[in-house]
C-alpha positions as CSV (number, residue, x, y, z in Angstrom):
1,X,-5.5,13.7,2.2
2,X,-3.5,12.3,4.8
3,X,-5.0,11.8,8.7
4,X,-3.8,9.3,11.5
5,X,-6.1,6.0,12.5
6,X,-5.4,3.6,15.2
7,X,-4.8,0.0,14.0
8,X,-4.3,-2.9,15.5
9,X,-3.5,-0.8,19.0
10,X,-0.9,1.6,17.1
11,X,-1.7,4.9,15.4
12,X,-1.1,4.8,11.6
13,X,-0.9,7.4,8.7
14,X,-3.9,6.8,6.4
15,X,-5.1,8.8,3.1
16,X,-8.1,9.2,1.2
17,X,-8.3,9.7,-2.5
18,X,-10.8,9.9,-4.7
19,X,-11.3,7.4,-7.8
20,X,-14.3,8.1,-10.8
21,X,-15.9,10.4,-8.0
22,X,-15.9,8.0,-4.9
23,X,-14.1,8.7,-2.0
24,X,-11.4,5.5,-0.6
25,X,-9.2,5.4,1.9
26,X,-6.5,3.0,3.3
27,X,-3.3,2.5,5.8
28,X,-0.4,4.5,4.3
29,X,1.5,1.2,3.9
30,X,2.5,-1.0,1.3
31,X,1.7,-4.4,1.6
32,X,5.2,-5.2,0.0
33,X,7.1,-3.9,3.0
34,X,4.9,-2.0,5.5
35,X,6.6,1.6,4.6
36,X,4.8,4.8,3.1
37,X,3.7,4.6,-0.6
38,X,3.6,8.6,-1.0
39,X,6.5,9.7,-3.5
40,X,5.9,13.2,-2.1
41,X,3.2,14.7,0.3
42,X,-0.1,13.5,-0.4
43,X,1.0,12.2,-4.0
44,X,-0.5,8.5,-4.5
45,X,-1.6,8.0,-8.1
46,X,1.1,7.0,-10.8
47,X,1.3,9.8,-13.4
48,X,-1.7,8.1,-15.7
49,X,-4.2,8.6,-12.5
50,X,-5.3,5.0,-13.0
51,X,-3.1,3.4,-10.0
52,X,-2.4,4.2,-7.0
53,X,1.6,3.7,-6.8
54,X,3.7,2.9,-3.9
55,X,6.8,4.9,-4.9
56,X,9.8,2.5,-2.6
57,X,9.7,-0.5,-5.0
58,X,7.0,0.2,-7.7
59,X,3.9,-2.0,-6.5
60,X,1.2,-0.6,-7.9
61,X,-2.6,-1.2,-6.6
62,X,-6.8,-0.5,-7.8
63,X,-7.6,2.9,-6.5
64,X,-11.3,1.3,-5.7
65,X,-10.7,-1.8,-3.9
66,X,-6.6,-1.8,-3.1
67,X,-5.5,-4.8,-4.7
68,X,-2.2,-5.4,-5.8
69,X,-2.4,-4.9,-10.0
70,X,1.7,-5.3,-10.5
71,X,4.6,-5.3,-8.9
72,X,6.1,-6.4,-5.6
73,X,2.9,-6.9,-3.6
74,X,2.1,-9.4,-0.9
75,X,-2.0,-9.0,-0.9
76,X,-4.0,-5.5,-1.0
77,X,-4.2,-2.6,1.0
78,X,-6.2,-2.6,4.1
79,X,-9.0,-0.8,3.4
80,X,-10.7,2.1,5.9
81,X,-14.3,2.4,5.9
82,X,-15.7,5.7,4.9
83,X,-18.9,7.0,3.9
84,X,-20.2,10.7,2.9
85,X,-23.0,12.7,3.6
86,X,-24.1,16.2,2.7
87,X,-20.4,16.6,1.0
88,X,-18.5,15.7,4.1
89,X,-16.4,12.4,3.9
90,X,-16.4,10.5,7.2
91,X,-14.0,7.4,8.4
92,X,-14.7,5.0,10.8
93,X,-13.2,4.7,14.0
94,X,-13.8,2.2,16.7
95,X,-16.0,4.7,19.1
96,X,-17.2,7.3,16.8
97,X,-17.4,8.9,13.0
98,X,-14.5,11.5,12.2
99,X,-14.3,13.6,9.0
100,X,-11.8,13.8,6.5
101,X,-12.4,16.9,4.5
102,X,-10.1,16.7,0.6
């Protein structure tokens, strides 16, 4: 699921996935060169499901935590905070709690 976030004063594409049942979310951008890792619409994993994939040069990072694993990467992923309640995953924002429903 893909929803927009303000960071660091600009608005940014983000997307949620989730990993072994947890919902995680990060800036749609590659911390090899800032540029988004979806290889189509909303596709982020490699084809094993274990990685989550930048598809412009291959990096690949944890689905849990965003850390580069291989690949071209220059640090992790910056991370969104989420949390869930009654079903409904929630992100973050600087004044208030927005959901992300996937």
């Amino acid at each position: 699921m893909s929803f927009d976030v303000v960071y660091a004063g600009q608005t940014c594409r983000a997307f949620a996935i989730r990993f072994k049942g947890e919902a995680h979310a990060y800036l749609n951008r590659c911390a090899h060169v800032a540029m988004e890792m979806d290889w189509q619409p909303e596709r982020f994993f490699d084809d094993s499901g274990r990685w989550l994939l930048c598809a412009t040069h291959g990096a690949i990072y944890q689905p849990d935590t965003g850390e580069c694993q291989g690949g071209p990467c220059r640090g992790g992923l910056i991370k969104i905070a989420l949390f869930e309640h009654d079903g409904v995953v929630h992100w973050r924002s600087q004044y208030n709690l927005k959901p992300v429903e996937f």
